[in-house]
Structures are given as C-alpha cells and as structure tokens.
Backbone and ligand atoms as CSV (ligand in chain L), in Angstrom:
chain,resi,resn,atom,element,x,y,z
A,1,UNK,N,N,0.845,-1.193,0.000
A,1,UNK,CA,C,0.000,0.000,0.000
A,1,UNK,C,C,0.883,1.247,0.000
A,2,UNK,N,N,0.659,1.955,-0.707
A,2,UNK,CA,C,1.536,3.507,-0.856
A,2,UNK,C,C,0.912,4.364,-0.437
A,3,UNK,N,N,1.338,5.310,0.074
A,3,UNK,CA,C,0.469,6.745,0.686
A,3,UNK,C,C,1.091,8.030,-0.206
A,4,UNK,N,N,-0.388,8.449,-0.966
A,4,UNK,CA,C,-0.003,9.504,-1.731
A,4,UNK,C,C,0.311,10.972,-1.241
A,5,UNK,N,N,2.100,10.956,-1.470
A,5,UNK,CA,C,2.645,11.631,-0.567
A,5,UNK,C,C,2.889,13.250,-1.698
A,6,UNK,N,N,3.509,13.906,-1.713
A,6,UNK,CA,C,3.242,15.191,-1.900
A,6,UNK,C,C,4.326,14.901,-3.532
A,7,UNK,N,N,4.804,13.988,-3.491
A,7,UNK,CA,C,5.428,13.863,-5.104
A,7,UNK,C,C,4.228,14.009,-6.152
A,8,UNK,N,N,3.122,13.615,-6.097
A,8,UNK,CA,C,2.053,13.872,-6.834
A,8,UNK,C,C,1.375,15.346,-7.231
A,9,UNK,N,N,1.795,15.791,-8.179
A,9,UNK,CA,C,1.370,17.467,-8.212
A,9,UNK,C,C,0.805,17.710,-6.937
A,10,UNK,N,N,2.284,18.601,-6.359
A,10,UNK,CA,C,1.181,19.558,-5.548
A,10,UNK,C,C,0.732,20.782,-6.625
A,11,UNK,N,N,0.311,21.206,-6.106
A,11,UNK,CA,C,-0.131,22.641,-6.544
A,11,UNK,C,C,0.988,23.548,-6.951
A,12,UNK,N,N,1.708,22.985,-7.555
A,12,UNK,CA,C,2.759,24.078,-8.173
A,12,UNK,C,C,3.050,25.487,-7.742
A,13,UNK,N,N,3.166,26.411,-7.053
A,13,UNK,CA,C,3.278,27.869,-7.242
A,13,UNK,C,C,4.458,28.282,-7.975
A,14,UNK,N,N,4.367,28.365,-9.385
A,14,UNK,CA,C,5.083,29.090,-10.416
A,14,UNK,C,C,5.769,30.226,-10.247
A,15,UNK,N,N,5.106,31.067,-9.198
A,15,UNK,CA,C,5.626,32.020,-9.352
A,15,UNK,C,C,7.103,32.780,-9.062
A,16,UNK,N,N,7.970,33.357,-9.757
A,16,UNK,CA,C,9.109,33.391,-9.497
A,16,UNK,C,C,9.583,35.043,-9.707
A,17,UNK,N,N,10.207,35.520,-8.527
A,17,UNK,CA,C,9.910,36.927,-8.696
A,17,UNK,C,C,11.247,37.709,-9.838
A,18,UNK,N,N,12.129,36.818,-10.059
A,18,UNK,CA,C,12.696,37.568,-10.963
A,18,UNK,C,C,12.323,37.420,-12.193
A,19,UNK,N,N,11.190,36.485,-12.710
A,19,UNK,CA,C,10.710,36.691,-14.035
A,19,UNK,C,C,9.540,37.471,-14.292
A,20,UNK,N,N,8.775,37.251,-13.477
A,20,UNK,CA,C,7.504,38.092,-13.089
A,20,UNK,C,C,7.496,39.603,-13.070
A,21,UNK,N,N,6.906,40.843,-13.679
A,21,UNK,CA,C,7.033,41.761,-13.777
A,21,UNK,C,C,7.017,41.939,-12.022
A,22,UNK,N,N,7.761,42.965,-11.553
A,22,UNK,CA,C,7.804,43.329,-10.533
A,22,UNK,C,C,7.819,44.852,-10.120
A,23,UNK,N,N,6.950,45.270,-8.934
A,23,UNK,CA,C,7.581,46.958,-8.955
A,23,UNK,C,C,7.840,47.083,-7.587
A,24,UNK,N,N,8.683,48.047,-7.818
A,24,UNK,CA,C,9.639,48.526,-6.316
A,24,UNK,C,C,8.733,49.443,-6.243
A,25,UNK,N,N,8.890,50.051,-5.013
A,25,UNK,CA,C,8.425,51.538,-4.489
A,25,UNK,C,C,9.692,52.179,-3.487
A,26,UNK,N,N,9.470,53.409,-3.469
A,26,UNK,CA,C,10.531,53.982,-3.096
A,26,UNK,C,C,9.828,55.424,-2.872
A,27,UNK,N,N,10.570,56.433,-1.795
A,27,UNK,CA,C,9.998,57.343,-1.084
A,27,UNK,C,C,11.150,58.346,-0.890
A,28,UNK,N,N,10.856,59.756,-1.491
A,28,UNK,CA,C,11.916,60.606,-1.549
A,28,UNK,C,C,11.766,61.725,-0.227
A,29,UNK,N,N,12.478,62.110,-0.183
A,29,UNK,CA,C,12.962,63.488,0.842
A,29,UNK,C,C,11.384,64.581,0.971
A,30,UNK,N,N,10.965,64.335,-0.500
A,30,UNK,CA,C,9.709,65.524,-0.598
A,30,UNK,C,C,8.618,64.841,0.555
A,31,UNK,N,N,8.643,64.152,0.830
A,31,UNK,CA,C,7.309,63.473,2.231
A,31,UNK,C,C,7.058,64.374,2.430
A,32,UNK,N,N,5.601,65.071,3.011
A,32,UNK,CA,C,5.536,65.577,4.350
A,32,UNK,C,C,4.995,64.868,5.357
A,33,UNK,N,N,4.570,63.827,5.165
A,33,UNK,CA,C,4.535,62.773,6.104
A,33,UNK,C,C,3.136,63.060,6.028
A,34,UNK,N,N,2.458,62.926,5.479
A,34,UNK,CA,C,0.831,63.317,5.528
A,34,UNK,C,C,0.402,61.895,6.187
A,35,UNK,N,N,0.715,60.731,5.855
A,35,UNK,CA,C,0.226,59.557,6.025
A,35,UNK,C,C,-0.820,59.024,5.260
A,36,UNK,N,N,-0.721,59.385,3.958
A,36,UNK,CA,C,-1.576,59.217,2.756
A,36,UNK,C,C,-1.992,58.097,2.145
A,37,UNK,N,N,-0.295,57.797,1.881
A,37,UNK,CA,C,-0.077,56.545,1.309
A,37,UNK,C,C,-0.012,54.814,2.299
A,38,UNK,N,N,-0.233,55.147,3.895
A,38,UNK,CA,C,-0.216,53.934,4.426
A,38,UNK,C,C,-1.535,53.495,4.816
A,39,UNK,N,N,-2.469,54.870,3.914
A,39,UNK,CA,C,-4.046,55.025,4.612
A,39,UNK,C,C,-4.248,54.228,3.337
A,40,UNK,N,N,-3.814,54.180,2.043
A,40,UNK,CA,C,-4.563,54.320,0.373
A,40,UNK,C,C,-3.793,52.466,0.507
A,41,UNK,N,N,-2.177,51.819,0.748
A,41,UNK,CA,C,-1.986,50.660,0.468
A,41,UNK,C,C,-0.765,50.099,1.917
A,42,UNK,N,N,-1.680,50.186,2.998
A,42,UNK,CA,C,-0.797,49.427,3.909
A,42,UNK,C,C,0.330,48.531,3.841
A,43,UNK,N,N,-0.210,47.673,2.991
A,43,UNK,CA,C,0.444,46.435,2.625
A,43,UNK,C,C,1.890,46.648,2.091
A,44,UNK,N,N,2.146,48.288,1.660
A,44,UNK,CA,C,3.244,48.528,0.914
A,44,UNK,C,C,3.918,50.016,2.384
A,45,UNK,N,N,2.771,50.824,2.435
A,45,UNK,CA,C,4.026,51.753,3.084
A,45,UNK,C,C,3.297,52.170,4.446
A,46,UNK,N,N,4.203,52.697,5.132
A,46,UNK,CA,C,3.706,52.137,6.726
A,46,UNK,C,C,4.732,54.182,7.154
A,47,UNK,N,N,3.805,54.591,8.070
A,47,UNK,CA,C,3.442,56.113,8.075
A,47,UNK,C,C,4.151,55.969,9.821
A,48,UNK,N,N,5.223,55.510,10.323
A,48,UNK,CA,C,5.667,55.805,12.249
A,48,UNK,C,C,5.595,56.774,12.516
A,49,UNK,N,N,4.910,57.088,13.680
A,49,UNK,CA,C,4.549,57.888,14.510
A,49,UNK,C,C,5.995,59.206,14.525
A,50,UNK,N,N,6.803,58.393,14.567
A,50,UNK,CA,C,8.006,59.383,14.984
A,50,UNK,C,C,9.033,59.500,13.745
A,51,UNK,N,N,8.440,58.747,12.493
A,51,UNK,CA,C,9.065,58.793,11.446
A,51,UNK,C,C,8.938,60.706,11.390
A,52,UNK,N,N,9.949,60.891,10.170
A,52,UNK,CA,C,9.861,62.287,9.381
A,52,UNK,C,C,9.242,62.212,7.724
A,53,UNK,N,N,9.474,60.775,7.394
A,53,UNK,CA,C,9.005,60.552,6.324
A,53,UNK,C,C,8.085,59.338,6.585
A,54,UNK,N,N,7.153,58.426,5.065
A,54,UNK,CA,C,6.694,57.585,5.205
A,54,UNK,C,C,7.778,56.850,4.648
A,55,UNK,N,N,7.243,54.995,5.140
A,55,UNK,CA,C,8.207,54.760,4.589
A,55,UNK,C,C,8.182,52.675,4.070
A,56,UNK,N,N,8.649,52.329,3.288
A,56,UNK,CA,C,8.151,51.291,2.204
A,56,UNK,C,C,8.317,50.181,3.174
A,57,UNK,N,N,7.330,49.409,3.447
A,57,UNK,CA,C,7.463,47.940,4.381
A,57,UNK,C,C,8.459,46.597,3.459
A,58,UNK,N,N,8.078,47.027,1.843
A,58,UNK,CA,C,8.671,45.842,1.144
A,58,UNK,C,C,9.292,46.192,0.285
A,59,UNK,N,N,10.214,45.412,-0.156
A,59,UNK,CA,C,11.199,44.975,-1.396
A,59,UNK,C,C,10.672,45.084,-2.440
A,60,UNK,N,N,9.684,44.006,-2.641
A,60,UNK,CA,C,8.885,44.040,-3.469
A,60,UNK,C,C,7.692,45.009,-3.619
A,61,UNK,N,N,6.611,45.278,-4.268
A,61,UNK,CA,C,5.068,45.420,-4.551
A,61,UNK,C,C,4.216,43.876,-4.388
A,62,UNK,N,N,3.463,43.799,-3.565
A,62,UNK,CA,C,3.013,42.153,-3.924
A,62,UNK,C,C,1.876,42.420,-4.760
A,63,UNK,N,N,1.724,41.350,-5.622
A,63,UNK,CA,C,0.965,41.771,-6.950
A,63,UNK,C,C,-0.772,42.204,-6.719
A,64,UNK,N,N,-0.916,41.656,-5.214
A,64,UNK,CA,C,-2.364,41.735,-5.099
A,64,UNK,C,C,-2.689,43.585,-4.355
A,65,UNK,N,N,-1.280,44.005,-4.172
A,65,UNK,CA,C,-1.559,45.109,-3.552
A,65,UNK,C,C,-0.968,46.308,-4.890
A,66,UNK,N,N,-0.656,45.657,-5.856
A,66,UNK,CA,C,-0.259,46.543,-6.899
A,66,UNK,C,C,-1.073,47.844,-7.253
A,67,UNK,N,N,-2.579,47.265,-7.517
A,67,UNK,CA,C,-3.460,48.497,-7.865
A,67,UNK,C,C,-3.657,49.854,-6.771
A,68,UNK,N,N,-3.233,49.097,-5.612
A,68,UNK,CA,C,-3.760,50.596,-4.271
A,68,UNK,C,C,-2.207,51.164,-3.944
A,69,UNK,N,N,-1.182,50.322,-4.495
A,69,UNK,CA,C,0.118,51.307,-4.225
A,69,UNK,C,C,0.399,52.380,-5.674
A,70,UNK,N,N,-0.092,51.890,-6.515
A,70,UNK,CA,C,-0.583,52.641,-8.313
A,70,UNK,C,C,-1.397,53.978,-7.381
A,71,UNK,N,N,-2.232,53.395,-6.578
A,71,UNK,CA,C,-3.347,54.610,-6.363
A,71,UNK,C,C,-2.439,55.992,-5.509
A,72,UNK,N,N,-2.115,54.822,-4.053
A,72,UNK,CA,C,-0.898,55.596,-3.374
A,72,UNK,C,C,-0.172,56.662,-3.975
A,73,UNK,N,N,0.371,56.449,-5.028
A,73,UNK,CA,C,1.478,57.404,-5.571
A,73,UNK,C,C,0.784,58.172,-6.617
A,74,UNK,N,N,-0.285,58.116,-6.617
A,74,UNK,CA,C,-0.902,59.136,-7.720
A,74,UNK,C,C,-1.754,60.093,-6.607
A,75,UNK,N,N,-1.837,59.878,-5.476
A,75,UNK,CA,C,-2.544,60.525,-4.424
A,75,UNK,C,C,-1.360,61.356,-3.331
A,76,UNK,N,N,-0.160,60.570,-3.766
A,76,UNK,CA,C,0.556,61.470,-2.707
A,76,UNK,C,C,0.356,62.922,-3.312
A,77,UNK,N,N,0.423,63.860,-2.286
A,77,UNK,CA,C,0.361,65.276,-2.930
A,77,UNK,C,C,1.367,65.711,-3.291
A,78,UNK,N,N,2.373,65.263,-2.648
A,78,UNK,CA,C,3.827,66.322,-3.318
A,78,UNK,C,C,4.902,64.851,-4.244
A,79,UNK,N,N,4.438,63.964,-4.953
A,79,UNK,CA,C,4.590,62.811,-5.755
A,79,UNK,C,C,6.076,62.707,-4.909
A,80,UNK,N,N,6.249,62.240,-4.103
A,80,UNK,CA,C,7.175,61.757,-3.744
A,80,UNK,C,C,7.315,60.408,-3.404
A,81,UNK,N,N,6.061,59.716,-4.033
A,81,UNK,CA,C,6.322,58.101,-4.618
A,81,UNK,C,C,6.448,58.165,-5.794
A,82,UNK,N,N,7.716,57.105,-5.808
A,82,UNK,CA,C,8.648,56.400,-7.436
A,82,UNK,C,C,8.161,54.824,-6.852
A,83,UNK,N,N,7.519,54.509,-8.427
A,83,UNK,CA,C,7.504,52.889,-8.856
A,83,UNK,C,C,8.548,52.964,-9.711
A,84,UNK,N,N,8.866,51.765,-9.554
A,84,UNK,CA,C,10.167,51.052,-10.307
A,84,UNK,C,C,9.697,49.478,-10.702
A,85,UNK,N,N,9.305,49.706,-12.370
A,85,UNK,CA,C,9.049,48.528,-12.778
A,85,UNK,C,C,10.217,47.741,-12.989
L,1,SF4,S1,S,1.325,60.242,0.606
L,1,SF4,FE1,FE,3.285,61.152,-0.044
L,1,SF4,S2,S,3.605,62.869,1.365
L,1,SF4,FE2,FE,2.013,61.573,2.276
L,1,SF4,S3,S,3.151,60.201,3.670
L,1,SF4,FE3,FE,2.955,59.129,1.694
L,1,SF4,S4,S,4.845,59.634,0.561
L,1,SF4,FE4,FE,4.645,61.096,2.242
C-alpha cells in the first residue's frame, strides 16, 4: 500500500519573482509625512509615529496590492512616490 505523498502534483506555485514583472516603491525626501499613502496601500508603506518621512514595508510590490500602491502614488500630494518597474 503507498500513501499519496506530496510527489504527486502539488499545486505548483510558479511564481518566481525575478521573471515576473515586478515593482519597487521607493519614497523621496519631498514626504511631508501626511500619512496618505499607508491610509490608500498598507500592505506597501507604513506612516511611524516618529518617522519624518513615510516609509516602504517591502522589497517588493506584492501583486495583489499593486493596484492601491498605483493609487498611493498618484494621491501622494507632493509625488514623492517612485515605482520602479
Ligand atoms: S502620501 Fe506622499 S507625502 Fe504623504 S506620507 Fe505618503 S509619501 Fe509622504
């Protein structure tokens, strides 16, 4: 008797981040720290209390938070969010 052990397709996750379009985010000097952008995509930039600027939680963009960090940086007021595809 064999026990169908995980050699049998698992569920593949393909995904591989250096082939996969990817975007950075990045945060310049112009902040005023409004806390705009950690209100519009948490998941990407995170607003400390005692920060002077806001400032990027990840390396990456994760793809499911792509559209509200797009929004983020079109809402900062003084565009001091850069995507980097
Ligand atoms: S929205 Fe712009 S100005 Fe406001 S905290 Fe974010 S990066 Fe700074």
């Amino acid at each position: 008797m064999q026990s169908p052990v995980e050699t049998a397709g698992s569920p593949a996750r393909t995904y591989s981040p250096k082939e996969d379009t990817t975007v950075k985010a990045s945060i310049d000097d112009s902040c005023i720290a409004c806390g705009l952008c950690a209100d519009v995509c948490p998941e990407v930039f995170e607003m400390p209390d005692d920060a002077e600027i806001a400032k990027v939680k990840v390396d990456e963009v994760p793809a499911d938070a792509e559209a509200s960090c797009r929004e983020a940086a079109e809402s900062c007021p003084v565009e001091a969010i850069q995507l980097e595809e």
